[in-house]
C-alpha positions as CSV (number, residue, x, y, z in Angstrom):
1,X,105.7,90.6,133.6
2,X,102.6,88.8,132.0
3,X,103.5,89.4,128.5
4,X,107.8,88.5,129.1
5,X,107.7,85.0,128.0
6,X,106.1,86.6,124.9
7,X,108.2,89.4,124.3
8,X,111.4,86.9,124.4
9,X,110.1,84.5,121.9
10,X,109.3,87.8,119.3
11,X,112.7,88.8,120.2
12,X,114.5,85.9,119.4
13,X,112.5,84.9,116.1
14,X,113.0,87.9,113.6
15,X,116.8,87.4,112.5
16,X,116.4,87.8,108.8
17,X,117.4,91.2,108.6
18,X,116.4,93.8,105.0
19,X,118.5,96.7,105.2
20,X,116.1,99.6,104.8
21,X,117.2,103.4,103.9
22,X,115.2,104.4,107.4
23,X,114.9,101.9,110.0
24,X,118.6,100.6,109.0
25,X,117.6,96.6,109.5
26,X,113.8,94.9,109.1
27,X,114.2,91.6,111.0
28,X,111.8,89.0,109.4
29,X,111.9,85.3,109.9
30,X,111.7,82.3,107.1
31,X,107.9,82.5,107.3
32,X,107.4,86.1,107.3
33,X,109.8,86.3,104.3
34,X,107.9,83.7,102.4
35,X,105.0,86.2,102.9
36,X,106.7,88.8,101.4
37,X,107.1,86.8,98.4
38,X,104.1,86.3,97.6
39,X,102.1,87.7,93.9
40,X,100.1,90.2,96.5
41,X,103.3,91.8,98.2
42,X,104.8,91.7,95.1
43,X,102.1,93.9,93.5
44,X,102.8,96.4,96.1
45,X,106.5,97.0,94.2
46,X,105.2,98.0,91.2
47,X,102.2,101.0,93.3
48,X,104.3,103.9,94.3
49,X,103.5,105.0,97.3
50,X,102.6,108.9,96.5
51,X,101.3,108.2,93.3
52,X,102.2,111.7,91.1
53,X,104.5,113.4,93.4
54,X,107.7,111.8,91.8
55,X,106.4,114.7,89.2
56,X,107.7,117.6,92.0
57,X,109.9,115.5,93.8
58,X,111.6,113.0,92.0
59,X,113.2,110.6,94.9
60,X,109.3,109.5,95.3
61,X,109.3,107.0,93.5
62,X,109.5,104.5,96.9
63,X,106.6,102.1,96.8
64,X,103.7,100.8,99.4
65,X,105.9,97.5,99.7
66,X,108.9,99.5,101.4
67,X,106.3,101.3,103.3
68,X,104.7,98.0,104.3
69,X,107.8,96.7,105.4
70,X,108.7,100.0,107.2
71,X,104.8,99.5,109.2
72,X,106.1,96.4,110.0
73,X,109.1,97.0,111.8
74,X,107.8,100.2,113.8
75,X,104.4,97.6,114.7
76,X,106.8,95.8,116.0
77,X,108.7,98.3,117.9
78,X,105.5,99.4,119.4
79,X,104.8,95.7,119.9
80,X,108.0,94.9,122.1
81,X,107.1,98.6,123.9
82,X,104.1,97.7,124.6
83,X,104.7,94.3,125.9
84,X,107.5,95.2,128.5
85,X,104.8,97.5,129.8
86,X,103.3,96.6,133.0
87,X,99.9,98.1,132.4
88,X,99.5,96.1,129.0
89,X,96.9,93.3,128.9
90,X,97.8,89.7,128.5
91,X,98.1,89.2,124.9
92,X,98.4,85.8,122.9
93,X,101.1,84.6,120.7
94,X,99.0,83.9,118.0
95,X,97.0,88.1,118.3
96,X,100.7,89.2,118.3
97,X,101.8,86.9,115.2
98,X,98.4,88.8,113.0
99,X,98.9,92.1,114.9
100,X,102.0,92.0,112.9
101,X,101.3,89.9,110.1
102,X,98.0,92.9,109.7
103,X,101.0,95.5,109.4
104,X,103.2,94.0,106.9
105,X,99.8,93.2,104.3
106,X,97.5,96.4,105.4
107,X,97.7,97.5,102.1
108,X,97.3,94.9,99.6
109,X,94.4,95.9,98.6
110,X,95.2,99.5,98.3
111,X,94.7,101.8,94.9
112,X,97.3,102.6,92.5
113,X,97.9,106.1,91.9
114,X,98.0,107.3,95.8
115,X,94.5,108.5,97.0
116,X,92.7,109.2,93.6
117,X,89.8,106.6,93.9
118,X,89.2,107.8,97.4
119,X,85.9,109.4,97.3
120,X,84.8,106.9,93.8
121,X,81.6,104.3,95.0
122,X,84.5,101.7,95.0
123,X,84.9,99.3,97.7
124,X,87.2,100.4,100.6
125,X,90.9,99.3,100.5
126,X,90.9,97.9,103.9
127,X,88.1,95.4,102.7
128,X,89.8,94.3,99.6
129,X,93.3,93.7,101.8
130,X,91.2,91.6,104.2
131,X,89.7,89.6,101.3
132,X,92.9,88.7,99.8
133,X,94.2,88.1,102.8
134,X,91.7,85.5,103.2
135,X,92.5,83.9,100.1
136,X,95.3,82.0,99.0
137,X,98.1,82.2,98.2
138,X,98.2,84.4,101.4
139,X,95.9,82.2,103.7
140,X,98.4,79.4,104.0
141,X,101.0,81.9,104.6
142,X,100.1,83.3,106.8
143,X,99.0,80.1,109.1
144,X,102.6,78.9,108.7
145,X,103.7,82.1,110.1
146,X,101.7,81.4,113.4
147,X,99.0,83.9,112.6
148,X,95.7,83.8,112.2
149,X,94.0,85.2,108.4
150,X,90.4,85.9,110.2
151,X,92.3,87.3,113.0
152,X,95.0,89.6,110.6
153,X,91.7,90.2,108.4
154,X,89.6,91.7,111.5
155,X,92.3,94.4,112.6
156,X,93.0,95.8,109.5
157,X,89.4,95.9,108.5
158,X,87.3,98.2,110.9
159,X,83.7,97.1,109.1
160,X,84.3,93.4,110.2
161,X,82.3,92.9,113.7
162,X,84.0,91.6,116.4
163,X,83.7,92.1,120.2
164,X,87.2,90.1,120.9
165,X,89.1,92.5,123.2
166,X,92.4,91.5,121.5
167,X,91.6,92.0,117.9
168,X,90.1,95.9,119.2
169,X,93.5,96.1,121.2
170,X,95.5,95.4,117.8
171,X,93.0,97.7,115.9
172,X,93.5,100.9,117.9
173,X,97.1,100.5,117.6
174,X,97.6,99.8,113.4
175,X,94.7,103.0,112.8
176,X,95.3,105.7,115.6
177,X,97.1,108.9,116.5
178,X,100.5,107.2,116.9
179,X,99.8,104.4,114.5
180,X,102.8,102.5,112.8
181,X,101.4,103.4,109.8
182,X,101.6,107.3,110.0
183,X,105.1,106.7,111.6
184,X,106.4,105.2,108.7
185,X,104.7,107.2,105.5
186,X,105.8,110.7,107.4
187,X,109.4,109.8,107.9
188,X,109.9,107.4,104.5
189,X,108.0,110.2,102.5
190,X,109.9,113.3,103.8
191,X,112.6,111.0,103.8
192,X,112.5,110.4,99.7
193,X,110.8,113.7,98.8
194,X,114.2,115.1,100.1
195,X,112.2,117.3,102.8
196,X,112.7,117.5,106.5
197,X,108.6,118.1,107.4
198,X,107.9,114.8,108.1
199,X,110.9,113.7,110.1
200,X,110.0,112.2,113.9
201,X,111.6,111.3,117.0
202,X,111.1,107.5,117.1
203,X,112.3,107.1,120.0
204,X,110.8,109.7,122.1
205,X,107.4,108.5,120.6
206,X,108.2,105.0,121.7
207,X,109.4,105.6,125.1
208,X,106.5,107.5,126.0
209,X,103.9,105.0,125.1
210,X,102.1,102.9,127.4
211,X,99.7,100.6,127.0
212,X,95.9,102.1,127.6
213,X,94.4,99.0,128.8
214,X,92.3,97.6,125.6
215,X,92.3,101.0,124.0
216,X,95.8,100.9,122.6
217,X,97.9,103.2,122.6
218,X,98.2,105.4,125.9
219,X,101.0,108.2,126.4
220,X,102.8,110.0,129.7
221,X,101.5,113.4,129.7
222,X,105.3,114.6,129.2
223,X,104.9,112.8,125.7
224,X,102.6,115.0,124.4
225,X,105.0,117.1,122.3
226,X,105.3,113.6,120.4
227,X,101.7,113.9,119.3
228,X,101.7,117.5,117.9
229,X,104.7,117.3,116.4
230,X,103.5,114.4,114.4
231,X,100.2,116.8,114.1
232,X,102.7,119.5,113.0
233,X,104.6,117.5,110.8
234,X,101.2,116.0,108.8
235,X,100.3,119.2,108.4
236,X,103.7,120.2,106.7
237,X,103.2,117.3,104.2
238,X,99.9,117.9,103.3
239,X,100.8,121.6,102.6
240,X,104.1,120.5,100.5
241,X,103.9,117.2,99.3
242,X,100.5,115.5,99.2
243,X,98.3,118.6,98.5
244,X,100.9,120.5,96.4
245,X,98.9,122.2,93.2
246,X,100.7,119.5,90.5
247,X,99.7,116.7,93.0
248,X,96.1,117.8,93.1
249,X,95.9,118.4,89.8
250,X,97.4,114.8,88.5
251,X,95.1,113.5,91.3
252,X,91.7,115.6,90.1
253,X,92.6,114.4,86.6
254,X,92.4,110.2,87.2
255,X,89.4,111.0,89.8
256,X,87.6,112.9,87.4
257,X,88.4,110.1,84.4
258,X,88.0,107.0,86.3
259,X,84.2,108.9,87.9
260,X,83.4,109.4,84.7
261,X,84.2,106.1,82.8
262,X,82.4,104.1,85.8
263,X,79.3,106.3,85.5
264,X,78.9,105.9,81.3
265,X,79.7,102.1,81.7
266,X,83.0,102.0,80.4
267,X,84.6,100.7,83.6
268,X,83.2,98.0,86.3
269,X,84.4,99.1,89.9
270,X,85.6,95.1,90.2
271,X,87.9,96.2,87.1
272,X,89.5,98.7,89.2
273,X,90.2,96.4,92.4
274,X,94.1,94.4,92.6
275,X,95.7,96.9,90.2
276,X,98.9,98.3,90.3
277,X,100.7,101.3,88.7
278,X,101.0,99.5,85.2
279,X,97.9,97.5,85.2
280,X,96.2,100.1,86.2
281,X,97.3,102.6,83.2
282,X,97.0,99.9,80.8
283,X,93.5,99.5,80.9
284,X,92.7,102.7,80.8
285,X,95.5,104.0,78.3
286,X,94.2,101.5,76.1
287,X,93.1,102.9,72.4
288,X,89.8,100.9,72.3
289,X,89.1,102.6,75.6
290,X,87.4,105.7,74.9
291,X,89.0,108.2,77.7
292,X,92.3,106.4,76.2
293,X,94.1,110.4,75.3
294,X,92.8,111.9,78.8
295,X,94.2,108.9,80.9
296,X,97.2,109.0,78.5
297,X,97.8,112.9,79.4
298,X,97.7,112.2,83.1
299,X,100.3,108.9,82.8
300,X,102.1,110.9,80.9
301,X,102.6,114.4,83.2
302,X,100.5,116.1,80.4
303,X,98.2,117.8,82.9
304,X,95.8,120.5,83.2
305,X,96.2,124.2,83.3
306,X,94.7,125.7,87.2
307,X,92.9,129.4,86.1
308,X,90.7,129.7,89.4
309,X,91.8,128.4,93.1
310,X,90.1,129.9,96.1
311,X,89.9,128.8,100.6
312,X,87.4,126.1,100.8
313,X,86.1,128.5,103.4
314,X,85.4,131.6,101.1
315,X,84.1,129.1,98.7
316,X,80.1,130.1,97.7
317,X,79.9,126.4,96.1
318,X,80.3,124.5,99.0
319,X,77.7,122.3,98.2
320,X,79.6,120.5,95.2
321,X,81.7,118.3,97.8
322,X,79.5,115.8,96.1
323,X,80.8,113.8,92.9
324,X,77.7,113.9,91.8
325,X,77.0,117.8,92.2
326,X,80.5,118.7,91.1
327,X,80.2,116.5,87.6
328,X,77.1,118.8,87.0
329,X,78.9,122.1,87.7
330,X,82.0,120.5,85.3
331,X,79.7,119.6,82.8
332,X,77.5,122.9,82.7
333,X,80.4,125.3,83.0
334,X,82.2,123.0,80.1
335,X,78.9,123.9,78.3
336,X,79.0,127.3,79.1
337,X,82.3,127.9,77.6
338,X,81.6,126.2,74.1
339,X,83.8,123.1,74.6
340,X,81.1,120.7,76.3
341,X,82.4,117.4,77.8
342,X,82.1,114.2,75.4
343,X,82.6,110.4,75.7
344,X,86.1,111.0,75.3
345,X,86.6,114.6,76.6
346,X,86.7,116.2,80.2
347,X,87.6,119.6,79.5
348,X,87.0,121.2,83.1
349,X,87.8,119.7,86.6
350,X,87.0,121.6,89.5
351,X,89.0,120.0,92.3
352,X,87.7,120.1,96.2
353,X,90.1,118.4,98.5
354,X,88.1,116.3,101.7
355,X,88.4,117.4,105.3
356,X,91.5,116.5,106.8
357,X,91.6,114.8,110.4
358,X,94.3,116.1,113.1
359,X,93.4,113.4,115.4
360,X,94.2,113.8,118.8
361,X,92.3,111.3,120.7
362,X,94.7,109.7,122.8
363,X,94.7,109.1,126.3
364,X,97.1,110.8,128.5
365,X,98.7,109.3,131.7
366,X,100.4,110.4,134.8
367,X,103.8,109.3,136.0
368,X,101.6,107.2,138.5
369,X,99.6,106.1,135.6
370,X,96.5,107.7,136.3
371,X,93.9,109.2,133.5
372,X,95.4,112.9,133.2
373,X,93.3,115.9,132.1
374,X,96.9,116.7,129.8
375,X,98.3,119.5,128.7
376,X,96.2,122.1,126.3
377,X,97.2,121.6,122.6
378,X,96.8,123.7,119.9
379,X,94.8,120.9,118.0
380,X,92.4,120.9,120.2
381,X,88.6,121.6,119.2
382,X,88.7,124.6,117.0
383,X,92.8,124.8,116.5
384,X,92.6,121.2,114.7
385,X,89.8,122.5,112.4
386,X,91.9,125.6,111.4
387,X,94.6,123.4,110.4
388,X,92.3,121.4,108.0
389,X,90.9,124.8,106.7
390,X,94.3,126.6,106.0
391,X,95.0,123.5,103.5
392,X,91.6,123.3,101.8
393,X,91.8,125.0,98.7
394,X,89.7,124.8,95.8
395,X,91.1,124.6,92.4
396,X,89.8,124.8,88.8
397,X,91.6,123.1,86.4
398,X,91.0,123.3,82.3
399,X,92.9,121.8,79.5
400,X,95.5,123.8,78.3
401,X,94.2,124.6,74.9
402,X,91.3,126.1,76.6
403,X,92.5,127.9,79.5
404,X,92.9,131.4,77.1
405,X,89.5,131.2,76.3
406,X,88.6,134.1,79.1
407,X,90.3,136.2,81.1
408,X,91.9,135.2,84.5
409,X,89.2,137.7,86.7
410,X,86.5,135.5,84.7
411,X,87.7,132.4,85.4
412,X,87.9,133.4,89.2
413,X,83.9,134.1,88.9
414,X,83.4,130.5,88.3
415,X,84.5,130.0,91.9
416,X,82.7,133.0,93.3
């Protein structure tokens, strides 16, 4: 095999082993564990990784740092797969080295507070993780480790250019349908919710893989039960965990604040980037800071009432996906109702979740290893799209003092 020299040498490196609640032992090495001590890891153990949801379920409280580690070791699973394959191109040590180095720090730069900055005019997380990455005291770090920063930088980051066919390789594996990432936050998040929707077949998933030349990740026709049950089981979470109506609602709250204090001045985006769960709530929880009671309601599981909710698809207002559209509608129908917004009140929030992906681009392979039409799937085409639809809902929340202000049938007309 091309790739069995490298295999062996990945084999025999990582003998540090982390116990972990899922994957049992993480092997690291010295250098990778110097990387884990680091003040950017570090920061990842104070973000939890679903942000509000320890609110509904309170074993959430697991944080992007066990998550990174947990992308780790299935990269590397899929890694050591991959390599003992004999369709797999010839990969170098040092692509293999930031291949993995790219899972362990993919989210460095991410958010606190789960996905609430999402749709804000911030700077993607991806980009901030390559930057730091870039930096010290990461950069040096990571070189001892027998990686490369620009390298690590390029595959986690899909808006830096790059033609090399390795770095691609490396990309469509970390950010695909069977990525180590979704893997990991399905199983670790069922697994600390206490639910069983998210749990997968490792193994299965792993033994069906193959390497799709520089694509990725390719899988034996047979294997396609894998894909929709990780399909299946995203949709489950959304529907219970990550989209559940307290979720969204702690969620629309810091959106709607943190959109709000950027556009009146009272916040740089740049303030925003490197934060965690504490920094993060102690600027804006601060009293000179004048959103300080709204942020301080939302930190504190003080949240808003929901009087309207409605199917994106029955929805008249589609138009207000827009921040910008839907802070008008907030503000005129906060207006409307006697109690109009101020520089430090947001009395309505009208919550529209994005479109949701049910990706199921992969390749599909015969046992001879020839392209295969595959096997219909109920995410195909139209079934994927009815998926997102069935979880779209749109929700108007209110504060609680004002939520008796009209009746429920006129607070439904809002969304009519």
């Amino acid at each position: 095999m091309k790739n069995e020299t490298l295999a062996t040498k990945l084999y025999r490196r990582f003998d540090t082993p982390i116990r972990d609640p899922l994957w049992n032992h993480i092997y690291l090495d010295e250098a990778f564990t110097a990387i884990t001590r680091t003040e950017p890891f570090d920061n990842l153990t104070k973000i939890r990784q679903l942000g509000p949801s320890f609110r509904v379920y309170p074993g959430a409280v697991h944080t992007r740092a066990s998550h990174s580690l947990g992308v780790f070791e299935i990269g590397k699973r899929i890694l050591m797969r991959l390599l003992r394959d004999p369709f797999c191109p010839a990969l170098s040590e040092i692509g293999a080295l930031s291949f993995l180095t790219a899972c362990l720090l993919h989210d460095t730069g991410h958010f606190p507070f789960t996905h609430s900055l999402k749709e804000l005019p911030l700077k993607e997380h991806e980009q901030i993780s390559a930057e730091i990455i870039r930096e010290e005291p990461l950069c040096s770090k990571i070189k001892a480790a027998g990686a490369d920063p620009e390298f690590c930088a390029a595959v986690i980051d899909d808006s830096i250019s790059t033609e090399e066919s390795e770095i691609l390789f490396y990309r469509n594996i970390l950010s695909g349908t069977l990525d180590p990432d979704k893997l990991d936050y399905l199983n670790r998040d069922a697994y600390f919710c206490g639910v069983p929707y998210g749990v997968q077949d490792i193994d299965r998933v792993l033994d069906r893989m193959t390497a799709d030349d520089l694509n990725g990740i390719g899988l034996y026709e047979d294997g396609i039960l894998s894909v929709e049950n990780i399909l299946f089981s995203k949709y489950s979470m959304y529907q219970s965990v990550y989209w559940h109506k307290t979720v969204r609602n702690a969620t629309a709250m810091i959106k709607k604040g943190v959109a709000a204090a950027l556009n009146r001045g009272f916040l740089k985006p740049q303030s925003l980037y490197r934060q965690n769960d504490v920094s993060f709530f102690a600027i804006l929880t601060d009293s000179r800071f004048p959103l300080h009671r709204f942020f301080s309601d939302a930190d504190k599981g003080r949240f808003y009432l929901c009087v309207a909710e409605k199917q994106f698809s029955e929805f008249s207002g589609q138009q207000l996906t827009e921040l910008e559209a839907r802070a008008r509608f907030e503000a005129e129908t906060a207006a409307a109702l006697g109690v109009p917004e101020t520089e430090t009140d947001l009395p309505v929030i009208l919550d529209i979740p994005e479109p949701i992906r049910f990706e199921t681009q992969i390749k599909l392979f015969n046992k001879n290893h020839e392209a295969s039409a595959g096997n219909p799937s109920i995410f195909d085409g139209n079934g994927s799209r009815r998926f997102s639809d069935c979880l779209r809902r749109v929700r108007l929340f209110v504060r609680p003092d004002i939520s008796r202000l009209i009746g429920s049938e006129e607070w439904q007309s809002f969304l009519n």
